[in-house]
py3Dmol code that shows the C-alpha trace and the ligand (Angstrom):
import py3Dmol

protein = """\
ATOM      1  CA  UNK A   1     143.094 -67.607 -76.340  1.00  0.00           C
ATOM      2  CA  UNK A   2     143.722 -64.242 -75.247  1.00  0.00           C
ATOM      3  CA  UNK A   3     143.942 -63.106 -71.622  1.00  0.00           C
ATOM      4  CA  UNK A   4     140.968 -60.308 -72.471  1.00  0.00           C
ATOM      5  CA  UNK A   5     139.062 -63.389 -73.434  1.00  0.00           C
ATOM      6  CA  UNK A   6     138.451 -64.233 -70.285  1.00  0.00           C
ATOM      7  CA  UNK A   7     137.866 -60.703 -68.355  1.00  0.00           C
ATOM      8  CA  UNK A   8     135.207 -59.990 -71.164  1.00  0.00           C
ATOM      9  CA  UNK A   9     133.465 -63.497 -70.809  1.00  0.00           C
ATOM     10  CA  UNK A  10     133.635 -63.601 -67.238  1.00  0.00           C
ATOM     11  CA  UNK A  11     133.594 -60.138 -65.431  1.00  0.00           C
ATOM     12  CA  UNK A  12     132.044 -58.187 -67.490  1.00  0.00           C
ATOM     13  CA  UNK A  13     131.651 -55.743 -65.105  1.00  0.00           C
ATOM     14  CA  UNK A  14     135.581 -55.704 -63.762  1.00  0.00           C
ATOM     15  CA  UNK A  15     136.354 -55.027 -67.728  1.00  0.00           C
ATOM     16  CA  UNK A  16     134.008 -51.823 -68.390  1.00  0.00           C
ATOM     17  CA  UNK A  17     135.676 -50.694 -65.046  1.00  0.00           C
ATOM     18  CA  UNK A  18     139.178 -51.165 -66.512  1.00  0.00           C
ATOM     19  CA  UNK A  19     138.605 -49.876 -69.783  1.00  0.00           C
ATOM     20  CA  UNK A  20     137.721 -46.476 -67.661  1.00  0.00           C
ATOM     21  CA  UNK A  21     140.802 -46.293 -65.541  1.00  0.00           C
ATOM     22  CA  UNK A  22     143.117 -48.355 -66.821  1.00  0.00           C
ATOM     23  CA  UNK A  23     142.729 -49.157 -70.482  1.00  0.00           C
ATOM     24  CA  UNK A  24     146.570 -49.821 -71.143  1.00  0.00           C
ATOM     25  CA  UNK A  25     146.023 -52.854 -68.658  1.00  0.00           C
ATOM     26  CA  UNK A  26     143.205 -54.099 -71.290  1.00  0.00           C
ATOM     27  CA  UNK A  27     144.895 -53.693 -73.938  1.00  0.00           C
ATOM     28  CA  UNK A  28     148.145 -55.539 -72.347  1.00  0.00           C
ATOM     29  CA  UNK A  29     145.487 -58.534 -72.104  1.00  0.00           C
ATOM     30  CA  UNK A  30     144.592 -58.404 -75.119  1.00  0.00           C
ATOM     31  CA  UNK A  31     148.050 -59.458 -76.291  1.00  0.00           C
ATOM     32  CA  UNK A  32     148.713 -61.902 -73.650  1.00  0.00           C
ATOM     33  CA  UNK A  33     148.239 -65.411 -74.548  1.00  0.00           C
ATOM     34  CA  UNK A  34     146.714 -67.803 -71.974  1.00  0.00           C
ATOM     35  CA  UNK A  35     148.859 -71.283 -72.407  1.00  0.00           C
ATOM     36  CA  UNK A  36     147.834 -74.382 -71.205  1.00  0.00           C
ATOM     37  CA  UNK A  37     148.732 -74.701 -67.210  1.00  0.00           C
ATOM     38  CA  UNK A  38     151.534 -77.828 -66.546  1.00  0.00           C
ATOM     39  CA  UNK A  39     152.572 -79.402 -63.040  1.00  0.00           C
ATOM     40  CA  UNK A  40     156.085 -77.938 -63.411  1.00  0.00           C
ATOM     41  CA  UNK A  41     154.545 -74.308 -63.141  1.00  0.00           C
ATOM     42  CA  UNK A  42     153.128 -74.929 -59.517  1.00  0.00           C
ATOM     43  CA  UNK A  43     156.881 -76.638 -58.859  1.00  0.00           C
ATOM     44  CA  UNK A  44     159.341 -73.986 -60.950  1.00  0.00           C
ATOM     45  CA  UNK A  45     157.291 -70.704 -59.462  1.00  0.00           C
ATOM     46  CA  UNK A  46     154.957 -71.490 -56.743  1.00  0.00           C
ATOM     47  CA  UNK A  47     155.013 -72.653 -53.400  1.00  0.00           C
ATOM     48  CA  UNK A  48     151.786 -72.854 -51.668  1.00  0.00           C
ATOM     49  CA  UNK A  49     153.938 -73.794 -48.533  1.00  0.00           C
ATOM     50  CA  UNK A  50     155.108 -70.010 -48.322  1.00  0.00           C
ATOM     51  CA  UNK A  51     151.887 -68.770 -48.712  1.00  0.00           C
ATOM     52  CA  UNK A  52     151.281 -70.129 -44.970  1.00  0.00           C
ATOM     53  CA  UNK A  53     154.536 -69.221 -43.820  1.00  0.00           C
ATOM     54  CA  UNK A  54     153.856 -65.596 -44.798  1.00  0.00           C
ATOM     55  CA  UNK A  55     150.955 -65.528 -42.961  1.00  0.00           C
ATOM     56  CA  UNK A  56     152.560 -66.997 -40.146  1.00  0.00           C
ATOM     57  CA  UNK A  57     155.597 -64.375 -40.045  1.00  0.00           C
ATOM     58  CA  UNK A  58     152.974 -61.668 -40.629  1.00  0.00           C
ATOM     59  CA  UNK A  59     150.688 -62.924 -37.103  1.00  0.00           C
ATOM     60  CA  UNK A  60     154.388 -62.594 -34.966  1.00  0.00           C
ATOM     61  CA  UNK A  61     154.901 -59.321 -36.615  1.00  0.00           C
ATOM     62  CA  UNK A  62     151.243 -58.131 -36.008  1.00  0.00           C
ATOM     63  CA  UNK A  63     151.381 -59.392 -32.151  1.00  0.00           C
ATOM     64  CA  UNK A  64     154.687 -57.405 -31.850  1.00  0.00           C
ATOM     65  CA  UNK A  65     157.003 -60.506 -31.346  1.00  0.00           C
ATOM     66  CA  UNK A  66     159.433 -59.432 -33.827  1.00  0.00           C
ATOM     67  CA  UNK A  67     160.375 -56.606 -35.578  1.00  0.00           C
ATOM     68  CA  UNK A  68     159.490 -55.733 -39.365  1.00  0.00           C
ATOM     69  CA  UNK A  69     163.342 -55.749 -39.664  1.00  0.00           C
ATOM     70  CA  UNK A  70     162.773 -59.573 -38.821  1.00  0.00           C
ATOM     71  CA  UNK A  71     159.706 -59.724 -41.063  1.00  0.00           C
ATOM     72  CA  UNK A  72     161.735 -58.376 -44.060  1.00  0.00           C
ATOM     73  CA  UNK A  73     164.343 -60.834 -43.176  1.00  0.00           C
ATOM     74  CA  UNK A  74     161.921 -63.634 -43.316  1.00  0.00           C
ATOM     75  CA  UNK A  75     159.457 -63.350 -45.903  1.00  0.00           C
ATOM     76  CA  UNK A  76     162.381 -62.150 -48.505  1.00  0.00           C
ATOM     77  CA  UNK A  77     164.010 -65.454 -47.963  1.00  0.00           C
ATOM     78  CA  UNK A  78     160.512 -67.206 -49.236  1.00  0.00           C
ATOM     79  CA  UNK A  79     160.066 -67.961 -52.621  1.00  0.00           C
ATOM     80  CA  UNK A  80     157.605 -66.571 -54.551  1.00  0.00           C
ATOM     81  CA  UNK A  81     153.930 -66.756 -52.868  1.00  0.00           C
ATOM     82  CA  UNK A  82     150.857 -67.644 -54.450  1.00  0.00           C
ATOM     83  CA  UNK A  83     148.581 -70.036 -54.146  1.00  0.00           C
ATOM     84  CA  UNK A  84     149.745 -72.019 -57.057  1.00  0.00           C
ATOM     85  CA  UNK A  85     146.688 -71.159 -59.228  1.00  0.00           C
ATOM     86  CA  UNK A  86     148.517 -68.951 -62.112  1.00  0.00           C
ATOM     87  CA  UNK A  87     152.004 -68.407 -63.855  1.00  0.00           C
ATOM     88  CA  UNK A  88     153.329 -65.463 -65.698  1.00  0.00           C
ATOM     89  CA  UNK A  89     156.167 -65.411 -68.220  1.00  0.00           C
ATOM     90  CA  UNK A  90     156.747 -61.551 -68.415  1.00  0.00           C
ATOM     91  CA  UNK A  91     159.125 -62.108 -71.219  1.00  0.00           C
ATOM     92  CA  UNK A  92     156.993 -63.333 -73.637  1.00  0.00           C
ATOM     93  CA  UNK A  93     153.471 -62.618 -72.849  1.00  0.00           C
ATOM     94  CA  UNK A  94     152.136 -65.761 -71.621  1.00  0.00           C
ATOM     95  CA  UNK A  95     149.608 -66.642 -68.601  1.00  0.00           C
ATOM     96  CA  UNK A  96     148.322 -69.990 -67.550  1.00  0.00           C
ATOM     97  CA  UNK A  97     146.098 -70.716 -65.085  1.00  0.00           C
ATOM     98  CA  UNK A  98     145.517 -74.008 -62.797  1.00  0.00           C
ATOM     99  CA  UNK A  99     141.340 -73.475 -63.709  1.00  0.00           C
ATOM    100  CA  UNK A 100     140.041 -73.311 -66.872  1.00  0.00           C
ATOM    101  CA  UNK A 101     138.137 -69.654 -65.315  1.00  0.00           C
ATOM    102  CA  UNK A 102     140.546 -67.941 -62.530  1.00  0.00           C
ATOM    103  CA  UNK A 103     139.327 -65.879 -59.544  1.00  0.00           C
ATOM    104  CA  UNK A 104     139.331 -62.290 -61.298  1.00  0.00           C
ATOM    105  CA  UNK A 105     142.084 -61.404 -58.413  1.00  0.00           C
ATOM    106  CA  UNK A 106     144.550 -64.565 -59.854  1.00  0.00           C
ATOM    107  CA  UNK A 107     143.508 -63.021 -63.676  1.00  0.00           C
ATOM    108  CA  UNK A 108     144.852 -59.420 -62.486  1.00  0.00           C
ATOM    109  CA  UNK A 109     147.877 -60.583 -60.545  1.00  0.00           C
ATOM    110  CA  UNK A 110     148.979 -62.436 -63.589  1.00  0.00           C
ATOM    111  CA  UNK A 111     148.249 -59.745 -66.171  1.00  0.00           C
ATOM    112  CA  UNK A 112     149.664 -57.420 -63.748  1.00  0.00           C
ATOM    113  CA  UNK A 113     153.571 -59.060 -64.059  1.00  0.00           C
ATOM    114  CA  UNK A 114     153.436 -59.278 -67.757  1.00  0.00           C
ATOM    115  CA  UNK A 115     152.233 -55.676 -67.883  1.00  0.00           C
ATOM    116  CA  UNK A 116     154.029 -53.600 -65.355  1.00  0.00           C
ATOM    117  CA  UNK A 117     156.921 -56.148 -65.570  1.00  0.00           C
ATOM    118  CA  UNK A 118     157.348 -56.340 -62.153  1.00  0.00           C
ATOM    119  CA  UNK A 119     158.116 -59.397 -59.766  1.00  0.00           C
ATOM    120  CA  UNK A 120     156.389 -60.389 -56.836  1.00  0.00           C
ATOM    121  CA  UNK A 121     158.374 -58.171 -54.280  1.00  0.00           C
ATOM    122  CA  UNK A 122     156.835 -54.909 -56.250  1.00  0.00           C
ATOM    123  CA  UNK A 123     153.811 -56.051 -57.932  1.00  0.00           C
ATOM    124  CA  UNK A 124     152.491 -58.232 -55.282  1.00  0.00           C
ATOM    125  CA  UNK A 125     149.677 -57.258 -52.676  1.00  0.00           C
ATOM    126  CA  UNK A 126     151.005 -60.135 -50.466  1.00  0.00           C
ATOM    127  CA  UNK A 127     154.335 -57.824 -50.234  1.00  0.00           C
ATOM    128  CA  UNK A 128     152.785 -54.207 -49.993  1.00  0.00           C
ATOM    129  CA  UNK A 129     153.323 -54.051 -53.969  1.00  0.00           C
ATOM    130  CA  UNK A 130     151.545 -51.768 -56.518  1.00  0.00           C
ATOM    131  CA  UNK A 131     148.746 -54.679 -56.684  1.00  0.00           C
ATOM    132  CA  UNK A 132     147.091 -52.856 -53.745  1.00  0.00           C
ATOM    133  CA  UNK A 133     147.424 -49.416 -55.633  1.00  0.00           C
ATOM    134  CA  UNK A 134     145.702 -51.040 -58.749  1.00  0.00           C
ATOM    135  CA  UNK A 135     142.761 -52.112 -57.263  1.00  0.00           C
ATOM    136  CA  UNK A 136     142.020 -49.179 -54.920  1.00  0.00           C
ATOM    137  CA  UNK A 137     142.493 -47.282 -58.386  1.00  0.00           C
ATOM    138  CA  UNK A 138     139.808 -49.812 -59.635  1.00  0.00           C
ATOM    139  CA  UNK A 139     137.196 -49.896 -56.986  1.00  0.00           C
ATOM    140  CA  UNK A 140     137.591 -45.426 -57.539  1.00  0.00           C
ATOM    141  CA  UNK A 141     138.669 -45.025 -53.471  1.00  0.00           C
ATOM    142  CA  UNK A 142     141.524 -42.865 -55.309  1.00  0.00           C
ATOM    143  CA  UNK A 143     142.512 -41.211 -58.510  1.00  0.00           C
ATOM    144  CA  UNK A 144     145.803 -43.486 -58.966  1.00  0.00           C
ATOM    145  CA  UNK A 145     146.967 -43.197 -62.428  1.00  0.00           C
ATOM    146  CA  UNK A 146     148.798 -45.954 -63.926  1.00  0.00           C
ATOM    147  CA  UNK A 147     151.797 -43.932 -63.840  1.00  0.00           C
ATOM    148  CA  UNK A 148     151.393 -43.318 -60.067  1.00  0.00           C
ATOM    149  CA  UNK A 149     151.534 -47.784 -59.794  1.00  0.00           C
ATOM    150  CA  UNK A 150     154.423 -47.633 -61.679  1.00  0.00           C
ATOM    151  CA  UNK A 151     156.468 -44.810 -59.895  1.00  0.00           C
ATOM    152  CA  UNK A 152     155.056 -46.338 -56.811  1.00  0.00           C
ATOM    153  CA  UNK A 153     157.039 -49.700 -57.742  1.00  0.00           C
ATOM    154  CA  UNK A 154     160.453 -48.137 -59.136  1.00  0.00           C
ATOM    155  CA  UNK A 155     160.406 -46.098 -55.748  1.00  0.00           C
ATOM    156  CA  UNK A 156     160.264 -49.177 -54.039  1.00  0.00           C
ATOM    157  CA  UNK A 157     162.743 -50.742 -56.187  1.00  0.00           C
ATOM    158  CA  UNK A 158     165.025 -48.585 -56.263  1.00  0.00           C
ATOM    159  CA  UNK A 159     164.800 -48.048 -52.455  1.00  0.00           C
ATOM    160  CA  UNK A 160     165.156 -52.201 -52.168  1.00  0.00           C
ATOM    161  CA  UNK A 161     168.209 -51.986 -54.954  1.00  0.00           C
ATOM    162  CA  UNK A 162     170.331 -49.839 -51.945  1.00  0.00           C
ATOM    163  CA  UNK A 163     169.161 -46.569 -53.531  1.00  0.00           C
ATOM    164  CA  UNK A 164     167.485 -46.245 -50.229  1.00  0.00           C
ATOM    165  CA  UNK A 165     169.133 -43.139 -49.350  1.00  0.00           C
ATOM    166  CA  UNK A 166     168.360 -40.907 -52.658  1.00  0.00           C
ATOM    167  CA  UNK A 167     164.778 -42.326 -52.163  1.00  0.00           C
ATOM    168  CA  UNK A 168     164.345 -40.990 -48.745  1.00  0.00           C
ATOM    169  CA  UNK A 169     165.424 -38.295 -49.725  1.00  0.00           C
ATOM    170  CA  UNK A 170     162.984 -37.374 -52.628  1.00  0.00           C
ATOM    171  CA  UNK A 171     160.139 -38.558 -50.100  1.00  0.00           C
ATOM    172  CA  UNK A 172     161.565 -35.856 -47.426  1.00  0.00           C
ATOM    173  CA  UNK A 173     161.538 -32.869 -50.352  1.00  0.00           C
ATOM    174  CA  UNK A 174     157.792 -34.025 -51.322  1.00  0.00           C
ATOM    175  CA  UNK A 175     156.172 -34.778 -48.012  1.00  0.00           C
ATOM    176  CA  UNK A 176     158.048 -32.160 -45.566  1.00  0.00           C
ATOM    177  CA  UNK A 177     156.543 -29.076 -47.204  1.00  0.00           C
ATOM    178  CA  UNK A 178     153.281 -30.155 -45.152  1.00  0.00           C
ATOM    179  CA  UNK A 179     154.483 -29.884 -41.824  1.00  0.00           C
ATOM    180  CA  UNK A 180     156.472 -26.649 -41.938  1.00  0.00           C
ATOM    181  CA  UNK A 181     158.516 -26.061 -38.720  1.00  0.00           C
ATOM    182  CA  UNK A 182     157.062 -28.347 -37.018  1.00  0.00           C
ATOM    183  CA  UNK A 183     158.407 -31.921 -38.550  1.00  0.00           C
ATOM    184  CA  UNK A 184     162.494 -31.348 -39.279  1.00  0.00           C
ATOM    185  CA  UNK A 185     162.738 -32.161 -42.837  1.00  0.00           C
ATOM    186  CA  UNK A 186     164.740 -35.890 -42.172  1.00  0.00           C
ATOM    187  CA  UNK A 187     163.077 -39.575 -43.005  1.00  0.00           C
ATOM    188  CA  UNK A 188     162.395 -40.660 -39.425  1.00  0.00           C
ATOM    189  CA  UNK A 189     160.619 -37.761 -38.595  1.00  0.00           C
ATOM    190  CA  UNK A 190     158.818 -37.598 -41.319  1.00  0.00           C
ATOM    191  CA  UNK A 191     157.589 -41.128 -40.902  1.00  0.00           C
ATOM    192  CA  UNK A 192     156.578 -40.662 -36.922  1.00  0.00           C
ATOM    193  CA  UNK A 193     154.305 -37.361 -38.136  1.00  0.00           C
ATOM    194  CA  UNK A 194     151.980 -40.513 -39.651  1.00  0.00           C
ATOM    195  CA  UNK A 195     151.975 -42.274 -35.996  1.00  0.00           C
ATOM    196  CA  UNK A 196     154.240 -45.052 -37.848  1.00  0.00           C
ATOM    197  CA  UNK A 197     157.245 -46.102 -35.942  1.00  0.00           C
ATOM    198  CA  UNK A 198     160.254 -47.615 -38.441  1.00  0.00           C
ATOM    199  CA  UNK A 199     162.895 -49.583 -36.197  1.00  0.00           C
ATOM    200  CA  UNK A 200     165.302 -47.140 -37.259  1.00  0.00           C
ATOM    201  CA  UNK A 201     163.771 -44.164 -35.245  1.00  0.00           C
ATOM    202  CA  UNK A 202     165.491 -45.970 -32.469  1.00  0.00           C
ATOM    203  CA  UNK A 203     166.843 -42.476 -31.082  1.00  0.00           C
ATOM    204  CA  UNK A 204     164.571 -40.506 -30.124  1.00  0.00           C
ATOM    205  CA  UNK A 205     164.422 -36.607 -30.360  1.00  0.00           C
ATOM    206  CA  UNK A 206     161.998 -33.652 -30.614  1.00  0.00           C
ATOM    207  CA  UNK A 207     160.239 -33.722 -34.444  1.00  0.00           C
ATOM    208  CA  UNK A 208     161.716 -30.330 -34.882  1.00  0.00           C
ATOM    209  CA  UNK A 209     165.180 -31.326 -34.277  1.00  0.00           C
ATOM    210  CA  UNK A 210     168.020 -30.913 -36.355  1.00  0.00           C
ATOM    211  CA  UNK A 211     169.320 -33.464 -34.396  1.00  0.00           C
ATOM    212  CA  UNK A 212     168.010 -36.423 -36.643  1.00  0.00           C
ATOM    213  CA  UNK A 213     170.691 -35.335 -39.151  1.00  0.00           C
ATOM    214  CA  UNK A 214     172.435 -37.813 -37.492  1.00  0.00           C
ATOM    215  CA  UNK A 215     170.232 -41.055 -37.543  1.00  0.00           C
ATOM    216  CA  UNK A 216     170.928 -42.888 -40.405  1.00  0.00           C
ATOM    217  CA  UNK A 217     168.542 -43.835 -42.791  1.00  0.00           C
ATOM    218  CA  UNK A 218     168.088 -47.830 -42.736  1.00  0.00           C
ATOM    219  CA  UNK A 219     167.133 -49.951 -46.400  1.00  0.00           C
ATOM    220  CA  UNK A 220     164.050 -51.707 -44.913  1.00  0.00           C
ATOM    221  CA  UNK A 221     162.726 -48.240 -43.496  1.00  0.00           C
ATOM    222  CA  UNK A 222     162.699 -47.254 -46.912  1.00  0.00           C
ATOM    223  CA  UNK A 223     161.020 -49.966 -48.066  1.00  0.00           C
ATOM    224  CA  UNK A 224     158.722 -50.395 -44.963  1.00  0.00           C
ATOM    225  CA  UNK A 225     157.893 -46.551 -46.002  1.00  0.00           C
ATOM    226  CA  UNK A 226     155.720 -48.249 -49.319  1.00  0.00           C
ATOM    227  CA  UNK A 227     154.567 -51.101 -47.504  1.00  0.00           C
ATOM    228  CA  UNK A 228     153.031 -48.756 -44.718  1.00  0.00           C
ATOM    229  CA  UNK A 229     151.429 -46.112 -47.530  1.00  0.00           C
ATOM    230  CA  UNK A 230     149.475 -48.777 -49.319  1.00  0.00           C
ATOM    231  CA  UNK A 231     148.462 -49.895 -45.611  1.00  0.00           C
ATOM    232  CA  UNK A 232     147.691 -46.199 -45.008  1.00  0.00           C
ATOM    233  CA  UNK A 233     145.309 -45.943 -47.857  1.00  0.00           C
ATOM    234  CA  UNK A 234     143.564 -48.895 -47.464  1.00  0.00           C
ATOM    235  CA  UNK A 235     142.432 -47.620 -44.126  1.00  0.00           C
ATOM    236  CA  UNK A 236     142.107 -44.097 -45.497  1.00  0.00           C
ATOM    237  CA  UNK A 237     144.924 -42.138 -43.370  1.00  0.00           C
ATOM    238  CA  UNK A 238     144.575 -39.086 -43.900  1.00  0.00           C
ATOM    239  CA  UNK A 239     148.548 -38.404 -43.497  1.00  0.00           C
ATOM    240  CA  UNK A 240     149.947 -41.110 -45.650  1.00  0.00           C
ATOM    241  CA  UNK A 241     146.665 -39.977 -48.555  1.00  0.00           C
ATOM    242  CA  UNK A 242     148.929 -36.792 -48.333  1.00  0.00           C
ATOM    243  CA  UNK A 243     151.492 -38.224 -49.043  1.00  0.00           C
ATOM    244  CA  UNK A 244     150.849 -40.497 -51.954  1.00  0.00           C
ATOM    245  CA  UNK A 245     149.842 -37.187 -53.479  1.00  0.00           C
ATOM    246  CA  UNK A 246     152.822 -35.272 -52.578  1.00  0.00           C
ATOM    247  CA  UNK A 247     154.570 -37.810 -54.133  1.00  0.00           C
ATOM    248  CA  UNK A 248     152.647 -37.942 -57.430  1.00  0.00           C
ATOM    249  CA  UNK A 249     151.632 -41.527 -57.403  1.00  0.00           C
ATOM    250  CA  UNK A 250     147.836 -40.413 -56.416  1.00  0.00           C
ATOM    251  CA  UNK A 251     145.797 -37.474 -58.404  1.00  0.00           C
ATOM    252  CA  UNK A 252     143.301 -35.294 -56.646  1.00  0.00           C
TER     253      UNK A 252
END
"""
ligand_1 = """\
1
ZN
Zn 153.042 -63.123 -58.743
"""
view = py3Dmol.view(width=600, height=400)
view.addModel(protein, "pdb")
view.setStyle({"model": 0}, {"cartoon": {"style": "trace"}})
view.addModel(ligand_1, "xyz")
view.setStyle({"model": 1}, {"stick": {}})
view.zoomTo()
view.show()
């Protein structure tokens, strides 16, 4: 059995919807093979345990008792989170799934790995990935093209890989244009004209100033930068909408 098998017997409706926007996706599923689930999957790639710790690291961070430095620090050292209900094998095109029908979310999340090839740091909605990007692309709150979830997820790679720096700086040429004179064309500034703080702004100086030349720009700001867009459009802020655009990962 096929993984389209599935979205065609079962949601129907989810499948017409893909076949509009993202039809690549479909025809990924088409050529990945659903293999029977075994116990060692759950042991070898999930941990149910983290999911709960995840959550727990992400109540401290939302009641400001530590910093998202500190969450980083944390929830990178987890393995990978799910809720031990599917497995992907990128390499060779192969789901399983715990149930015989998964939760259309588990069916994505799995077809999503073996078709953007991209682990759970990038791809995952539980980590800010480009999971969240595909399904606000699905439900239509945004033109995202697929090729706007996949430079989405190299950004955020590459910024992760210690690339951070080149990365901020490609975000500072495509998002600075919209503030003119009044937003110096650095990363931290940048970032505060959306009302988000990154623990790196930890000087503090006038937007405008040229000053901010001499902050330096941290790895998890970088990252955090992703994390907080995909926040920012689920809430529909009108800044960090801007900026997805300016960046080419949504279409008008
Ligand atoms: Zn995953």
């Amino acid at each position: 059995m096929k993984a389209i098998d599935i979205f065609t017997a079962y949601y129907p409706e989810l499948t017409e919807k893909l076949q509009e926007r993202y039809p690549d996706f479909l025809k990924t599923a088409s050529e990945t093979e659903v293999i029977d689930w075994k116990e060692e999957f759950a042991v070898t790639d999930r941990n149910p345990e983290a999911i709960d710790e995840v959550m727990f690291w992400n109540t401290l961070l939302d009641s400001g008792l530590i910093t998202r430095e500190e969450w980083e620090r944390q929830v990178r050292k987890l393995p990978p989170a799910s809720k031990t209900v599917g497995v992907a094998f990128i390499e060779t095109k192969e789901v399983a799934f715990r149930q015989e029908v998964p939760d259309k979310f588990v069916l994505v999340h799995e077809v999503g790995h073996v078709h953007f090839g991209e682990v759970d740091s990038f791809w995952s909605s539980t980590y800010g990935g480009g999971e969240i990007l595909f399904w606000l692309g699905v439900k239509g709150r945004y033109n995202i093209p697929e090729a706007g979830i996949r430079l989405f997820m190299k950004l955020m790679r590459r910024a992760y890989e210690g690339k951070h720096k080149e990365v901020a700086e490609e975000i500072v040429r495509a998002c600075s244009p919209l503030w003119g004179k009044q937003i110096y064309p650095h990363f931290y500034p940048i970032c505060l004209g959306t009302g988000w703080i990154p623990e790196g702004a930890c000087e503090w100086f006038e937007l405008n100033s040229p000053e901010w030349e001499k902050v330096e720009v941290k790895r998890e700001d970088v990252v955090g930068f992703f994390v907080n867009l995909t926040e920012g459009l689920k809430y529909g802020d009108s800044f960090w909408i801007e900026y997805a655009r300016r960046l080419g990962i949504i279409e008008r």
